[in-house]
C-alpha positions in Angstrom: -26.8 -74.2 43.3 -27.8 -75.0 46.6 -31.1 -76.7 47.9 -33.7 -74.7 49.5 -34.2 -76.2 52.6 -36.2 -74.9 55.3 -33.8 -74.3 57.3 -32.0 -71.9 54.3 -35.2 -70.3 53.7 -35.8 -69.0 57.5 -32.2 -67.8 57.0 -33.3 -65.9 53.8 -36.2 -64.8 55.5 -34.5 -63.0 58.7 -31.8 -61.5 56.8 -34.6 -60.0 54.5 -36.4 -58.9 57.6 -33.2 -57.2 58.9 -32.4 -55.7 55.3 -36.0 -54.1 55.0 -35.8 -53.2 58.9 -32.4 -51.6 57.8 -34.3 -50.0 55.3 -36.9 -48.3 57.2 -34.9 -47.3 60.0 -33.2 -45.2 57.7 -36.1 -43.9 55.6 -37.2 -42.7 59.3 -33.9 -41.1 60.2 -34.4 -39.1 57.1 -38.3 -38.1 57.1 -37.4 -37.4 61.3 -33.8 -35.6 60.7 -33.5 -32.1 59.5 -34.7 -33.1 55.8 -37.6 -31.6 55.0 -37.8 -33.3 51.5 -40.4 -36.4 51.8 -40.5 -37.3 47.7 -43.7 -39.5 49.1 -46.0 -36.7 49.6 -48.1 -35.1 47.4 -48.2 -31.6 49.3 -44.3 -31.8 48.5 -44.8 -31.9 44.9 -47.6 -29.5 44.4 -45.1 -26.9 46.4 -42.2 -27.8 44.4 -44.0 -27.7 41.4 -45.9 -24.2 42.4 -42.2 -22.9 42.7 -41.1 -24.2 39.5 -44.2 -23.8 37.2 -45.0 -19.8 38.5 -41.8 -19.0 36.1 -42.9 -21.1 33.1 -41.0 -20.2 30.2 -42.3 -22.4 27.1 -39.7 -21.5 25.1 -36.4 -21.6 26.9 -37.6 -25.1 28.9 -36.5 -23.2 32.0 -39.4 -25.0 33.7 -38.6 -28.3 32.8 -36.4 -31.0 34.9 -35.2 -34.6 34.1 -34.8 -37.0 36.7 -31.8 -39.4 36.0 -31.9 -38.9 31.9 -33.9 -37.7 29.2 -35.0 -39.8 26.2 -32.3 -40.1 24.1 -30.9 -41.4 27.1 -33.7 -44.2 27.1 -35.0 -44.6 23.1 -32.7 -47.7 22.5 -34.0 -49.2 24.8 -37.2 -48.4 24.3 -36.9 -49.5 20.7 -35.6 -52.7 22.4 -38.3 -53.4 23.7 -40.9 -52.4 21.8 -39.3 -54.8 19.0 -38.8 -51.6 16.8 -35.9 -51.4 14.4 -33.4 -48.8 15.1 -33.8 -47.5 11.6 -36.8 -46.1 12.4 -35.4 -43.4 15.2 -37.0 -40.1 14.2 -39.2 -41.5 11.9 -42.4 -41.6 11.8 -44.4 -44.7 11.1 -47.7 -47.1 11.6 -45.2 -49.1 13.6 -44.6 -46.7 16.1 -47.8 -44.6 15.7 -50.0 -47.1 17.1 -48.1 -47.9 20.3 -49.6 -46.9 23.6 -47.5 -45.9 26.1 -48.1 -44.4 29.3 -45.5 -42.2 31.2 -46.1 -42.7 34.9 -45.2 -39.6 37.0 -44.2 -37.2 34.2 -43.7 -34.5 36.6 -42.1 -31.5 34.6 -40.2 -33.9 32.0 -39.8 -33.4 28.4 -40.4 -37.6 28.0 -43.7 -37.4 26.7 -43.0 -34.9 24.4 -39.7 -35.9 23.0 -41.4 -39.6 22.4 -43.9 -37.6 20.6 -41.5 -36.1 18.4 -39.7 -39.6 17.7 -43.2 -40.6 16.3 -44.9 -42.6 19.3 -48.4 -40.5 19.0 -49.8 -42.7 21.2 -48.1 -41.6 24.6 -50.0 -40.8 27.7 -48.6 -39.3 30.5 -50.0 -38.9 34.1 -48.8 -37.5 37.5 -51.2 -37.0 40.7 -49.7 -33.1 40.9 -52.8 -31.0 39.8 -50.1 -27.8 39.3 -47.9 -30.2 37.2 -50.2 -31.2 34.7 -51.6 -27.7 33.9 -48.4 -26.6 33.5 -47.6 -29.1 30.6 -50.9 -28.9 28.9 -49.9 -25.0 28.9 -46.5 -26.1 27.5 -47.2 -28.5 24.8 -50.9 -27.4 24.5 -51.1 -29.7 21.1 -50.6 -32.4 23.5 -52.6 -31.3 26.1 -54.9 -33.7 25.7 -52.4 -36.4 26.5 -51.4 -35.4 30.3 -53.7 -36.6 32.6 -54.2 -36.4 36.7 -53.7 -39.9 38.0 -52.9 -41.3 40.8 -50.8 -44.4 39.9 -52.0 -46.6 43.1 -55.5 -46.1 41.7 -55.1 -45.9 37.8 -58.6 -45.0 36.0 -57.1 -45.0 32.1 -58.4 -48.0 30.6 -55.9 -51.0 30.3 -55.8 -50.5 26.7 -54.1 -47.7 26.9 -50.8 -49.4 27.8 -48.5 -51.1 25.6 -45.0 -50.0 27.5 -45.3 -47.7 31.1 -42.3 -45.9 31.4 -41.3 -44.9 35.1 -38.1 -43.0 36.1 -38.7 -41.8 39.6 -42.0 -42.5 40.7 -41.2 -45.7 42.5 -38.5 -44.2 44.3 -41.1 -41.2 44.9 -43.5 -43.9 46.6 -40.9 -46.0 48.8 -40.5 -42.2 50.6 -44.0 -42.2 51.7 -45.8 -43.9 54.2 -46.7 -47.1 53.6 -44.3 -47.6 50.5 -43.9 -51.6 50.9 -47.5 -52.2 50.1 -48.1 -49.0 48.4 -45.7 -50.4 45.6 -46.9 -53.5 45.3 -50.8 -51.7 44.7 -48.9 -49.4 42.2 -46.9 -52.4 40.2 -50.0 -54.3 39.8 -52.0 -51.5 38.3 
């Protein structure tokens, strides 16, 4: 391993200054090119979510969209971390009963719900689209009382409610916006 002298650290310094310059230069190119998707704004969402709510179908879960996997995709490693034997997948227990768990931007995912079903009765889930939201209490209206309009850079659920936060697009969501360097750091250290 090799010492971290000052004159490596400047050098890991500017070539991090270059990467995130890199970084935004691009983000620009695509918020200022023909791309008129900009995941970092909330207008964008409540449209996207106007489109694909107005057709709600609770039964056929023709309204309902995973970003990168659902959770059977996720439960081992959710288990994992949660220090929960494997054995216990589908089953319902004390265990898994009393952890609290809050889904950050649920959007339209079946998450929440499926973790219910595994037994986590505890599960919160929150996204800052007003449209969103209704339209999942409408779905799973025995949950309704679970999903919740938050904004995740200004979090008003009480700490307690959060054993495990499960995110699987929100952070890229943010670094889209404005702001995203320091808006991520506000949003990890809610």
């Amino acid at each position: 391993m090799q010492n971290a002298t000052p004159t490596r650290l400047r050098r890991i310094i500017e070539k991090n200054k270059s990467t995130n310059t890199l970084r935004r230069r691009s983000h620009e190119q695509l918020r200022g090119g023909k791309a008129d998707v900009v995941f970092g704004s909330k207008s964008y969402w409540e449209k996207r979510y106007q489109t694909q709510c107005s057709n709600m179908q609770p039964n056929n879960g023709s309204t309902l969209f995973e970003w990168y996997c659902g959770y059977s995709s996720l439960q081992g490693y959710v288990y994992e971390m949660l220090n929960i034997s494997q054995e216990f997948r589908g089953v319902h227990s004390d265990e898994k009963a009393n952890v609290k768990i809050l889904v950050i931007g649920c959007g339209n995912s079946k998450l929440s719900h499926d973790m219910h079903k595994d037994g986590f009765a505890n599960t919160q889930s929150m996204d800052y689209s007003e449209i969103v939201i209704k339209h999942m209490k409408k779905l799973y209206p025995h949950l309704a009382h679970t999903y919740h309009v938050e904004n995740m850079l200004n979090i008003s659920l009480p700490d307690a409610c959060k054993d495990l936060v499960l995110d699987k697009g929100a952070l890229d969501a943010i670094f889209c916006g404005d702001n995203s360097y320091e808006n991520i750091k506000i949003a990890l250290t809610q």
